[in-house]
C-alpha positions as CSV (number, residue, x, y, z in Angstrom):
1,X,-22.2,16.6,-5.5
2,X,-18.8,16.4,-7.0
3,X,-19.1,13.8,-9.7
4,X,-15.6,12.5,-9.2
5,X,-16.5,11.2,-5.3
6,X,-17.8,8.4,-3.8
7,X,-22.0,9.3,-3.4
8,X,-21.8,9.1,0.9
9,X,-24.8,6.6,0.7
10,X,-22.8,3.8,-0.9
11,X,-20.3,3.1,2.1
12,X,-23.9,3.1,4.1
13,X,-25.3,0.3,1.8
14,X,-21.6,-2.0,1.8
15,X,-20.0,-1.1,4.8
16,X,-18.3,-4.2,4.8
17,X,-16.5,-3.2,2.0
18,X,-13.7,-0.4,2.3
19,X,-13.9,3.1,0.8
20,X,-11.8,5.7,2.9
21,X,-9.4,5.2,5.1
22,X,-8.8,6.9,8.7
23,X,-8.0,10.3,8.5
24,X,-5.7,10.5,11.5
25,X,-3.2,12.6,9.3
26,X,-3.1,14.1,6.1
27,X,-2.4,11.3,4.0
28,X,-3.9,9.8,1.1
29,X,-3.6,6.1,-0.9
30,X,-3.2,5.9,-4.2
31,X,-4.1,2.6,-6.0
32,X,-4.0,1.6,-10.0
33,X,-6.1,-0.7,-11.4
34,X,-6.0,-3.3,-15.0
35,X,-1.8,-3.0,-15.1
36,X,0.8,-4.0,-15.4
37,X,1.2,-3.2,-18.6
38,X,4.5,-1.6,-21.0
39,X,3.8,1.9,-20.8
40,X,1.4,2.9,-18.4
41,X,2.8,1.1,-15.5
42,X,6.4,2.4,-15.8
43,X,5.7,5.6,-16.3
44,X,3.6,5.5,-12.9
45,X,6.3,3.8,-11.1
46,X,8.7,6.5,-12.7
47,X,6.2,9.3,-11.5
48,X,6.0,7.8,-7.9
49,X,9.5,7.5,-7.6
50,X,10.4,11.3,-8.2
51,X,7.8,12.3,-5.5
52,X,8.9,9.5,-2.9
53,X,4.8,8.3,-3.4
54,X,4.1,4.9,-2.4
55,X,0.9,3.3,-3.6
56,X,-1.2,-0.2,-4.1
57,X,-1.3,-2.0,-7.8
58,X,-4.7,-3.7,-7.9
59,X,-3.5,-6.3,-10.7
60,X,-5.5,-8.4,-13.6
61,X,-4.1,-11.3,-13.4
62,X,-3.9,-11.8,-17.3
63,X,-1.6,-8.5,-17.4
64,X,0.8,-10.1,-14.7
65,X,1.2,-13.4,-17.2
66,X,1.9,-11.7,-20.2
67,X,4.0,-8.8,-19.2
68,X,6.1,-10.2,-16.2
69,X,8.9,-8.0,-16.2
70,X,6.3,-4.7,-15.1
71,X,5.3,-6.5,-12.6
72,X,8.5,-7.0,-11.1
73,X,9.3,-3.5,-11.4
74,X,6.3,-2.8,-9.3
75,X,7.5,-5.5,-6.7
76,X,11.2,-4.2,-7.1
77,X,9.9,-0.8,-6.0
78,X,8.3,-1.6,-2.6
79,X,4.6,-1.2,-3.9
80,X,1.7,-3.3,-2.7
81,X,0.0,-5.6,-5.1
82,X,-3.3,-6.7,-4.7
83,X,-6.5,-9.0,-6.8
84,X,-8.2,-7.6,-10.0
85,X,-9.2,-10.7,-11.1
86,X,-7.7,-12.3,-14.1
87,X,-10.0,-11.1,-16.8
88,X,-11.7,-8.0,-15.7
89,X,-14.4,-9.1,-15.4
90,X,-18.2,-7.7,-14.0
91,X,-19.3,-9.4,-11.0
92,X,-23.1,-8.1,-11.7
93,X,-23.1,-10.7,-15.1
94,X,-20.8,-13.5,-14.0
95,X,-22.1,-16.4,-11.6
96,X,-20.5,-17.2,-8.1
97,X,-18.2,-19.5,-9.2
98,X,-17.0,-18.3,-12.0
99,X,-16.0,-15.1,-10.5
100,X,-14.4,-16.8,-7.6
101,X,-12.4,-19.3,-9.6
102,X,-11.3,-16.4,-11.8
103,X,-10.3,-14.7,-8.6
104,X,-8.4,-17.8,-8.3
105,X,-6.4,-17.9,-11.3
106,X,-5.1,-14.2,-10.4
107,X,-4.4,-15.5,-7.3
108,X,-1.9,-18.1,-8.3
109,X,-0.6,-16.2,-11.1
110,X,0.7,-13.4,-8.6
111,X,1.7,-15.8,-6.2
112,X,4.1,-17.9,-8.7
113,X,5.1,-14.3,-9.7
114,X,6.4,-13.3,-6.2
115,X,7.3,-17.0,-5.7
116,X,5.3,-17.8,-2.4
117,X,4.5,-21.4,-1.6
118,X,1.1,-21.9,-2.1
119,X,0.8,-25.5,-1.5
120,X,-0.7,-25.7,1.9
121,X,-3.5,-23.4,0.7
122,X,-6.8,-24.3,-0.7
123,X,-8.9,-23.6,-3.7
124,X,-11.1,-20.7,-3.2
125,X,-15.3,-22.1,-3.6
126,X,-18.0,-20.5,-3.3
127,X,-18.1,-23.3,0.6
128,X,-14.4,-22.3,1.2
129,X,-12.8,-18.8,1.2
130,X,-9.4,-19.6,2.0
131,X,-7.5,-18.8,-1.6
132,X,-3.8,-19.0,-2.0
133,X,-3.4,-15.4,-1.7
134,X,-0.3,-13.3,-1.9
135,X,-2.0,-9.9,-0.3
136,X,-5.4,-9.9,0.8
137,X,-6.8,-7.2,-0.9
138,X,-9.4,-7.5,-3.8
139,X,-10.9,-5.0,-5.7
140,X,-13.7,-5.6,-8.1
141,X,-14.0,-4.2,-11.6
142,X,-15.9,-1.7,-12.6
143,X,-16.5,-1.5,-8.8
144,X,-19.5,-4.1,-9.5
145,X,-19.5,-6.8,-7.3
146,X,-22.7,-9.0,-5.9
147,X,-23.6,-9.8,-2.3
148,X,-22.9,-13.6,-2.7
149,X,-19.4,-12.4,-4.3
150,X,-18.9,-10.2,-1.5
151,X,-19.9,-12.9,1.0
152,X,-18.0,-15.6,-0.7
153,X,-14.7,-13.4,-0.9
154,X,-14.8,-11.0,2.6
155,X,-13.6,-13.9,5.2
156,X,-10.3,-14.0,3.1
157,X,-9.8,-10.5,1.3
158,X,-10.3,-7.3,2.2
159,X,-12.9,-5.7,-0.5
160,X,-10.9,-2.6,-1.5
161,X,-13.4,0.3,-3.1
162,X,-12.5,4.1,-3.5
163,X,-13.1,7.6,-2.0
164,X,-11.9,9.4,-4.9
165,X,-12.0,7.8,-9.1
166,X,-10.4,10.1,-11.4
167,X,-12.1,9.1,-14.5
168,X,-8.8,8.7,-16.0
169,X,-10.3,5.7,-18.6
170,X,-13.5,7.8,-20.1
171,X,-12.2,9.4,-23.6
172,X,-14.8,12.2,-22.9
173,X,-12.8,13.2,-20.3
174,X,-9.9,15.7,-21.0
175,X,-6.6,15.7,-19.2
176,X,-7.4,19.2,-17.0
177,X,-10.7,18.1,-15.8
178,X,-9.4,15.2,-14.6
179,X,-7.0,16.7,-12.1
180,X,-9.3,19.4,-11.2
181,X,-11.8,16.8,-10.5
182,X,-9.4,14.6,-8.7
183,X,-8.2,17.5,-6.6
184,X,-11.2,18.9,-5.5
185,X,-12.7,15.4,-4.1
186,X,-9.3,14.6,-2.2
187,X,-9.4,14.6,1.3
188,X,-7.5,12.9,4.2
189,X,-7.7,9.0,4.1
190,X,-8.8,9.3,0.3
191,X,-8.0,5.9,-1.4
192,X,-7.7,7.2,-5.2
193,X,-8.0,5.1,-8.1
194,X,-6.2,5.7,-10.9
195,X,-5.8,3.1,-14.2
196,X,-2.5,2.1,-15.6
197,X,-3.7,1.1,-18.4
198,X,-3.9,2.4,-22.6
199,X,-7.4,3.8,-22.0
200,X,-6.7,6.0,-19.7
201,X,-3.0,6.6,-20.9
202,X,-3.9,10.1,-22.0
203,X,-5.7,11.6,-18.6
204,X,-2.9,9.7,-16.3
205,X,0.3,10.9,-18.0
206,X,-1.7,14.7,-17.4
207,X,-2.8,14.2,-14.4
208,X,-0.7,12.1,-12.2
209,X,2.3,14.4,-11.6
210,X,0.4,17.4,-11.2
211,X,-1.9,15.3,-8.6
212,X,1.7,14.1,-6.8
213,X,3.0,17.8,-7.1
214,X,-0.1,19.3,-5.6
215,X,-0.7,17.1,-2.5
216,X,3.1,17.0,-1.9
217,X,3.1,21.0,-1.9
218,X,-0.1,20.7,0.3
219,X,1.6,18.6,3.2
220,X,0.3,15.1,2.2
221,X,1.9,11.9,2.4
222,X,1.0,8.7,0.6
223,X,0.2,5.5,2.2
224,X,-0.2,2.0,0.7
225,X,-3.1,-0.3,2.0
């Protein structure tokens, strides 16, 4: 089993949630999670841009407050943006509410970001999934998320998971087993996670343009969800 895969029995277990996309045509979707953040993010967006690579930002919500002028460049480029809650934090140790208000606050942090009018919309509860939302598309951290959260947050959102996690963040990991890895579990309609973040600075300055080299050389384009 390659390690850096989705095992096939998770999208059994949580079909409602989304792990690969159709693979009509070779094409693959490329999402980063915990940005933006000075750095990290730009040098993706600069990466992207030389190999005409569209992709999804799955942001925390913290990140978009304090570092505002990233996350413009991300909207600036034509990328998708999309929920990572506002602290990070683990759905398996954090109660219904909490995560769903915390949903929330991202929520209305990226909409005042991208200026849409949220005043017609309603609070997100654990009785009333309508958020003010400004894409749709949640993705959990650390990919742990609870059936109640997923109940709760499905009506509204679209729970975004992953075909392919490059293991970019774990320090044990170096740069060229990263995009082996990564390579190797690609396939058509891959969503691929990568992190745009300090912790995984290293493997995803390595890795990235040699990914975007590769699959371009290899006839793939790049979808955003």
């Amino acid at each position: 089993m390659n390690l850096f895969q989705t095992p096939f029995f998770l999208p059994w277990l949580y079909p409602q949630l989304v792990w690969r996309m159709p693979a009509i045509e070779k094409k693959v979707y490329l999402t980063f999670d915990d940005g933006p953040v000075p750095g990290p993010t730009e040098f993706v967006l600069e990466t992207l841009e030389q190999y005409n690579a569209i992709a999804t930002f799955f942001c925390i919500g913290a990140n978009v407050q304090k570092h505002p002028e990233v996350f413009a460049k991300i909207l600036t480029a034509g990328h998708a943006i999309a929920n990572h809650t506002f602290n990070h934090l683990k759905g398996w140790s954090t109660s219904l509410t909490a995560y769903l208000d915390n949903v929330q606050q991202c929520e209305e942090v990226l909409n005042r970001r991208i200026q849409l009018p949220a005043d017609d919309q309603l609070p997100l509860t654990p009785n009333n999934q309508q958020p003010a939302t400004s894409s749709h598309l949640f993705r959990p951290p650390y990919g742990r998320i609870t059936r109640s959260q997923i109940n709760a947050l499905k009506e509204k959102y679209k729970i975004i998971m992953w075909d392919v996690l490059t293991q970019d963040y774990r320090q044990i990991m170096t740069p060229d087993k990263c995009i082996r890895g990564t390579i190797q579990a690609t396939r058509a309609g891959s969503v691929v996670v990568f992190h745009d973040s300090y912790k995984a600075e290293r493997n995803l300055m390595f890795a990235l343009p040699r990914y975007l080299e590769y699959l371009t050389a290899e006839g793939y384009t790049f979808g955003k969800l």
